[in-house]
N, C-alpha and C positions, 0 to 999 in steps of 0.2 A: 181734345180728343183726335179731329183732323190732322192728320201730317199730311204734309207739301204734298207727298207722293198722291194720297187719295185724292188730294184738290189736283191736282192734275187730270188725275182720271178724271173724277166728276166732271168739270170742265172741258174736257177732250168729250166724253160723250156728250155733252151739252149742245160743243159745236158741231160734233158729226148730225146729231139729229137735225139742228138746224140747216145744217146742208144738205141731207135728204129732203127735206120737207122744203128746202129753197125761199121759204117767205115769212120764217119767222124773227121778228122784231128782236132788237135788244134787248128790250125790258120783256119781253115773254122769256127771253133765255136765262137771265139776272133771275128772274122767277124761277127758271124751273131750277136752276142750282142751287139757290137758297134751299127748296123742298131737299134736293136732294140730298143737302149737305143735312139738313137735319132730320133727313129718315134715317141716316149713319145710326144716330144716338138712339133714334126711335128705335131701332132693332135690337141697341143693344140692351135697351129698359126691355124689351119683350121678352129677349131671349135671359134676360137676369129672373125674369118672372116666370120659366118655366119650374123653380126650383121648388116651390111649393106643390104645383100638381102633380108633379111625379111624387113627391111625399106621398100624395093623397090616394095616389094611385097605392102602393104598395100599403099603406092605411086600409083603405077597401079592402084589397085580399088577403091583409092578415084575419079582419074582420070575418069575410069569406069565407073563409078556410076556418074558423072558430065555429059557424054557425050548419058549418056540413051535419049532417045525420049520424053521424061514427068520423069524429077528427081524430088523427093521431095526436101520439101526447107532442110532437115538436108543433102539430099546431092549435094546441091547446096550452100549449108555452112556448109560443114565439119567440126569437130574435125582434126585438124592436128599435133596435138600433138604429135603423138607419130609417124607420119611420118615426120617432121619436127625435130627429139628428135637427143638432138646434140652429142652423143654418137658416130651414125654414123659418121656425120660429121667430128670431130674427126680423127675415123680414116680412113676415106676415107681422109684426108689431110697431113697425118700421114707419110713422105715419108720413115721412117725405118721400118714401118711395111709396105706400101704398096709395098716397095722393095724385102723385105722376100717373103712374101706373092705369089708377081708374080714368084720370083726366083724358088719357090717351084714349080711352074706352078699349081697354087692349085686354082678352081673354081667351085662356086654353082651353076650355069649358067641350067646346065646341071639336075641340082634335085628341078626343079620347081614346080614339085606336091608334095615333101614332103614341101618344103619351104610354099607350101602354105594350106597344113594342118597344119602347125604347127602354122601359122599364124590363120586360123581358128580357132586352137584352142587356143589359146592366147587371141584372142578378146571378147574368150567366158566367160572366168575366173574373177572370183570378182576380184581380184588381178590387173587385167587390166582398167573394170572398177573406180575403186577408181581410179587409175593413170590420166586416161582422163579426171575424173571430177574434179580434182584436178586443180585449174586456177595455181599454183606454174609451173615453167617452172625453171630448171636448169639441168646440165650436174649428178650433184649427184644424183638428183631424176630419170634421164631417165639410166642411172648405177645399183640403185637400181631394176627398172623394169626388166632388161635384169639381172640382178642376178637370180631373181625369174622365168626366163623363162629358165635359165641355170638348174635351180634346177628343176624345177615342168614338162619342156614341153621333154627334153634331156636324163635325167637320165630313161633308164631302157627303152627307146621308142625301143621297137625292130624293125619298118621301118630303123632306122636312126644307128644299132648296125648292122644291114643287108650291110645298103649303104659303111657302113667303113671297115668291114670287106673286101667286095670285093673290095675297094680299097687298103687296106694293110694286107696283115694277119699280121702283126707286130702290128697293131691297135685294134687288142683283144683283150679283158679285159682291158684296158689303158681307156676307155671314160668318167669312174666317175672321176678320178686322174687330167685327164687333165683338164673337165671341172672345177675343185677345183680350177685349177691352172686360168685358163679364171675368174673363180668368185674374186680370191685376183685380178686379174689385175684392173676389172671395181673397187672394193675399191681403189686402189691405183691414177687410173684417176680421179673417182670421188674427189680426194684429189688434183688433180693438177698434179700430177705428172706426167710427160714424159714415154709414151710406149718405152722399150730398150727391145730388146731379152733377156730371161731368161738362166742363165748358166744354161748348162746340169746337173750338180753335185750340190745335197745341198752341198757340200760342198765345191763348188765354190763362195758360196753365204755368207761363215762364215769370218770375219775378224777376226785377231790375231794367235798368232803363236799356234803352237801345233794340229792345224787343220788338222786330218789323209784324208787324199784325200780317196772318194769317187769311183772314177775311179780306182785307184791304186785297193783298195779294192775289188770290183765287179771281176776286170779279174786275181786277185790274186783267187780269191776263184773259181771259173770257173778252173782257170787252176791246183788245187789244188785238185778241184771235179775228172776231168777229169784222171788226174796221181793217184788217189788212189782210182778209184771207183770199180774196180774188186776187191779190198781188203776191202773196204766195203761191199760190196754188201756180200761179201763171208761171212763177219762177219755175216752179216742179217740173213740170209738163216741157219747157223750152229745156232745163236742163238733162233731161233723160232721152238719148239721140235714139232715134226710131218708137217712139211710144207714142199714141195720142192721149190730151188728155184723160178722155171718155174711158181709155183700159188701163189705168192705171186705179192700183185697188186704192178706194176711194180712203179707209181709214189711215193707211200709210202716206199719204197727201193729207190729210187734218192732223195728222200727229206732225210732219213735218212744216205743215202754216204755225200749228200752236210753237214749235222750237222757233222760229224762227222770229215769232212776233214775242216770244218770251226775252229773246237773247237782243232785241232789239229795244223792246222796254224798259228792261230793271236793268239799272247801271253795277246793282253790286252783287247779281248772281253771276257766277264764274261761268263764262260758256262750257267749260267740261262738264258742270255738274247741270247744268242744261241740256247738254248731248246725251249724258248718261240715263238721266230719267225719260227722253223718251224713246230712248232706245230699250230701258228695260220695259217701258209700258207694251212699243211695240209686240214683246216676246207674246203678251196675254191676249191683246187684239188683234195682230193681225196675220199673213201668212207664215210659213217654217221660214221664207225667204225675208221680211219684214225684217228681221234684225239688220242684216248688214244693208240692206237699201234704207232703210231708215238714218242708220250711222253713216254710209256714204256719202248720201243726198244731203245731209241736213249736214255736214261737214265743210262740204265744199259750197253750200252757198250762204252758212256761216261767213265763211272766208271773205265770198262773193260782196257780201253786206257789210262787213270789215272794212276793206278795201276802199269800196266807193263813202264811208265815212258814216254812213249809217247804223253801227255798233260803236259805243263807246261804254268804256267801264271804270270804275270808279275804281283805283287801287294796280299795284302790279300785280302781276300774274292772272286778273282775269278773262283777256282774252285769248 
C-alpha cells in the first residue's frame, strides 16, 4: 500500500517532531512511524466503511418520506436504487472486512450530520442523477458511483479532514492516498474479486526476487536521519553564507539531513531520484522559496559528500 514517496513523508515528520521536542529516543521514533505507517491503512478500512451508512442514510429518508401524513406518489414509490445498490450489500456480508472493521472498533454511527450532508449533497449532483435514471442495476455500475463520491464529495471536504484529524493526528495528510487506495478497491470488486486487507508495504504487493523491502527501507532511513542529523544540519547552516543556524526554516534543514543521510546510505538509489523526492516533498512542507533552496542546498553538498568519498553507489549512472 506504502510507496517510497509516503515513507519519506512519514519519516521526514517523524524526524522533524523529534527535532522540536529535542529528546526523543530512537526507538520512540521507530515507534511512532510504525503507528503511523499503519494509520495509512487504518484510514483507508475507515473510509471503505463509510459506504454502508450513507446507504442507510438515504434508507431512513426513503422510509421518511413513506411515513409523511400525505406523501406524494414518487414517495410512495421510490427510486431505490441506489439505497438498494449492492456495493453495500457486499460488504455488509463481507465477514474479512466486517471483522477488521469492528476489530478497529471503527464507527459512523456517531457523525450522522456529516453523513447526512454528504448524502445531501450527492443526491444534488448530475452525476447521481444519470445513475438513478439509469434502469441498468449491477454491482460495477453502483462501484462506479461510490468512485465519483470518493472523488467529488471527500477529497478536500474540510468538515470530514476536521472529524479525522481529531480522531488520529496520525491521519493528517493521509485522506487523498487512502481514499486512492478505497477507489482501486471498488475497481477491483466491481471485477468480482474478493475484499483481502491490503499489505502495508508496496512492496509487500511485488512478486519475484530482487524485491528491496519497503519496511526495511523506511526505518533504515529514519534511523540513518536520526544518527547523522547534527552533522547535517551543521553542514546546512556552514553552507548557506550569512544565515544562522536558529533562522533557517527548521523543515527545509530536516528535509535536507534526510537527502543527505538517504544519498549517503543506500548504495543503489540514484542520487537524482533522491533529489527529486525531496524536493517534491519540499513543495507540501515547506516555504513558496523551499523548492529551489532545498534542490540547491542539497545539490551541492551532495557533491560536497561525493567528493570527500562518503557517497558511493552501486552501478553507473548513480551518482
Amino acid at each position: 500500500m506504502l510507496n517510497r514517496r509516503i515513507l519519506r513523508i512519514k519519516a521526514f515528520k517523524v524526524l522533524y517532531s523529534g527535532v522540536l521536542a529535542g529528546n526523543m529516543s530512537i526507538s520512540q521514533a521507530e515507534s511512532q512511524l510504525e503507528m503511523s505507517c499503519e494509520a495509512t491503512r487504518d484510514l483507508y478500512i475507515y473510509m471503505l466503511g463509510i459506504v454502508s451508512p450513507l446507504t442507510k442514510i438515504a434508507r431512513d429518508r426513503i422510509e421518511a418520506a413513506k411515513a409523511k401524513f400525505n406523501p406524494t406518489e414518487e414517495e410512495k414509490n421510490p427510486n431505490m436504487k441506489f439505497a438498494e445498490n449492492a456495493l453495500a450489500a457486499l460488504l455488509d456480508a463481507d465477514q474479512d472486512f466486517q471483522k477488521v472493521f469492528k476489530k478497529k472498533k471503527f464507527d459512523w454511527s456517531q457523525y450522522d450530520l456529516l453523513l447526512k450532508k454528504v448524502m445531501t449533497s450527492v443526491a444534488s449532483k448530475d452525476y447521481y442523477a444519470e445513475y438513478m435514471a439509469s434502469e441498468q442495476r449491477s454491482l460495477a455500475e453502483d462501484c462506479k458511483l461510490f468512485t465519483r463520491i470518493y472523488e467529488e464529495e471527500f477529497v478536500d471536504c474540510e468538515e470530514l479532514e476536521k472529524l479525522l484529524e481529531d480522531k488520529s493526528l496520525y491521519w493528517n495528510d493521509d485522506l487523498a492516498y487512502s481514499l486512492t487506495w478505497c477507489c482501486k478497491t471498488l475497481k477491483n470488486l466491481a471485477k468480482g474479486e474478493n475484499w483481502s486487507l491490503i499489505p502495508l508495504y508496496q512492496s509487500e504487493m511485488l512478486k519475484g526476487d530482487g524485491v528491496e523491502s519497503d519496511k526495511f527501507f523506511v526505518r533504515k532511513l529514519l534511523q540513518a536521519s536520526f544518527a547523522g542529523y547534527e552533522k547535517y544540519s551543521a553542514m546546512v547552516a556552514e553552507a548557506v553564507t550569512g544565515w544562522e543556524k536558529e533562522r533557517l526554516f527548521s523543515t527545509d534543514v530536516v528535509l535536507i539531513a534526510m537527502g543527505l543521510a538517504e544519498a549517503v546510505t543506500f548504495p543503489t538509489i540514484p542520487v537524482k531520484v533522491t533529489m527529486n523526492e525531496y524536493v517534491e516533498i519540499s513543495k507540501f512542507y515547506g516555504t513558496p522559496k523551499s523548492r529551489s533552496f532545498v534542490n540547491g542546498l542539497l545539490d551541492k553538498l551532495v557533491q560536497q559528500l561525493a567528493n570527500e568519498g562518503q557517497i558511493s553507489k552501486e552501478g553507473k549512472g548513480l551518482l
